[in-house]
N, C-alpha and C positions, 0 to 999 in steps of 0.2 A: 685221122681227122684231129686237128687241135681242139686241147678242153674249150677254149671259147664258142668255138662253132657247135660242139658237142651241147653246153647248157643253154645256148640260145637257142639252138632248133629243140631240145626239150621241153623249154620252159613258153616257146612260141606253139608248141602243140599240144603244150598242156592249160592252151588258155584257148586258142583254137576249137579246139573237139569242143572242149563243155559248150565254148559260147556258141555254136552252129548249135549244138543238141539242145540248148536249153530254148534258143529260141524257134525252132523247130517244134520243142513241147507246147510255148505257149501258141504258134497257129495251129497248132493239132486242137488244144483245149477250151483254150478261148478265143472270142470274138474278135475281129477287131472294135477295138476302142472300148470292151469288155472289162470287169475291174471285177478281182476277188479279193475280199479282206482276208488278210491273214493274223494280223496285228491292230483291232481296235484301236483306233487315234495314232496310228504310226507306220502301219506298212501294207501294201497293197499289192497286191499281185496282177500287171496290167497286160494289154496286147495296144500300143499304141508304136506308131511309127513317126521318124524323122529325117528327114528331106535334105535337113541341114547338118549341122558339127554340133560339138559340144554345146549345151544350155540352150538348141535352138537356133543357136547363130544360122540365117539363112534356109532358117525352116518356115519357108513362106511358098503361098502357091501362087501370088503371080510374076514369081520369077522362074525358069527353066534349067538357065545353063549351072542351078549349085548342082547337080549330079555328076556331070563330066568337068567341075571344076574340082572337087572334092575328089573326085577320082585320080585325076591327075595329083592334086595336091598328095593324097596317102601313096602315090607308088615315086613321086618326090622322096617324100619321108622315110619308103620302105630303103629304095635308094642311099638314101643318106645315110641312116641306120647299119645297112649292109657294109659300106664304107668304115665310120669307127668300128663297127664292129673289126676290121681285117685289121682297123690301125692299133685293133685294142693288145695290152699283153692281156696274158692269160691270169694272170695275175690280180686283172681287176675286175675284180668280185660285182661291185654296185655297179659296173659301166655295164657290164657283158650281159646282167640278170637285168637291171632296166630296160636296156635293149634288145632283149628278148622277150619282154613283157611287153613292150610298144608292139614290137613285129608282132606278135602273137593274136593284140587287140587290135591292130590297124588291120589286119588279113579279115579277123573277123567282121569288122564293120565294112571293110572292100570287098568282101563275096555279099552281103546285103544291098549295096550300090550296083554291084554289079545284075544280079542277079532281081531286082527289085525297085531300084532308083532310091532306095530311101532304107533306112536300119530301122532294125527292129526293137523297142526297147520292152521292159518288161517290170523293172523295179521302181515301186513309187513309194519311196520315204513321206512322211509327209506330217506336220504338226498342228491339229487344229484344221486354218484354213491356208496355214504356207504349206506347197508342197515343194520339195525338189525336185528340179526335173528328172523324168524317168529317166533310167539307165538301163543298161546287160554287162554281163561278164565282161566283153571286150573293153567296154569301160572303166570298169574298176581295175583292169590292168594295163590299160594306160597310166592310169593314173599313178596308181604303184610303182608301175614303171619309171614314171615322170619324177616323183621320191627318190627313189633307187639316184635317178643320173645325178639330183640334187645333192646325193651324199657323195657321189661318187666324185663331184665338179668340189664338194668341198675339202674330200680328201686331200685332193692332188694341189689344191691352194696352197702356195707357199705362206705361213703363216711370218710375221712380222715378228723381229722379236719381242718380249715385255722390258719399258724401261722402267728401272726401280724408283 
C-alpha cells in the first residue's frame, strides 16, 4: 500500500476511534443538554446535540431535509478527498495529513447523522457570557486538517520573484 493511503487511513482512525468514544462517554454520563464545569469561567463539559454544520448553520427544527442534505454533502467531501488523496505524491506531507484529518472528522460526524440525524457535541469554551459553540473531536480535526491543506495550497504556490 502507498505511504499516502498508509498515513491517511492512520491518522483518519486515529481521529475516528477517540471521536465515537468520547462521545459515547458523554451519552453514558451526562444528560442531554447536561453541563459539567471543568474550568471555572472557561470550559464546560457539555451533552448537547446539532442538526446542522459547523457554528449551527442549519441547526433549526423547522426545517427537515439538513440531515439527508448534510449527508450527502459529507460523502461528496469524503469523495473528493478520496480523489486528491490518489492524485496526491507521497511526498506531500500537509495535503495527505489534512486529508486524513478531514476524512477522519467527516466519518465521525457521518456515523452521528447517520445513526442519530444530528452530532453530538461536547466541548464548550466559553468567556464570561460569549460562548463558543460546542464542539467534539471530529471537529477539531477538521479543522486542523483545513490548516494542514492551507499550508499545503501554500507550499505548492509558485511564489513571484522579489524585485530589488
Amino acid at each position: 500500500m502507498k505511504r499516502r493511503y498508509v498515513i491517511a487511513l492512520v491518522l483518519s482512525l486515529a481521529v475516528l476511534i477517540p471521536d465515537l468514544v468520547t462521545k459515547a462517554l458523554v451519552q453514558a454520563k451526562l444528560e442531554l443538554w447536561e453541563s459539567r464545569t471543568v474550568i471555572p469561567g472557561l470550559f464546560d463539559l457539555v451533552h448537547v446535540t446539532n442538526k446542522g454544520s459547523a457554528f449551527g448553520f442549519l441547526n433549526r427544527v423547522d426545517i427537515t431535509w439538513q440531515t439527508t442534505f448534510l449527508v450527502a454533502v459529507t460523502l461528496l467531501a469524503v469523495g473528493v478527498m478520496l480523489h486528491l488523496l490518489r492524485q496526491a505524491s507521497d511526498q506531500e506531507t500537509f495535503l495527505i495529513t489534512g486529508l486524513g484529518l478531514i476524512l477522519g472528522g467527516a466519518l465521525g460526524n457521518l456515523v452521528d447523522r447517520v445513526r442519530y440525524g444530528e452530532v453530538i457535541d461536547f466541548l464548550d469554551f466559553y468567556v464570561g457570557d460569549w460562548h463558543w459553540p460546542a464542539f467534539n473531536v471530529a471537529d477539531i480535526a477538521i479543522t486542523l486538517g483545513a490548516f494542514c491543506l492551507l499550508i499545503s495550497l501554500y507550499r505548492k504556490k509558485p511564489h513571484a520573484p522579489r524585485s530589488h
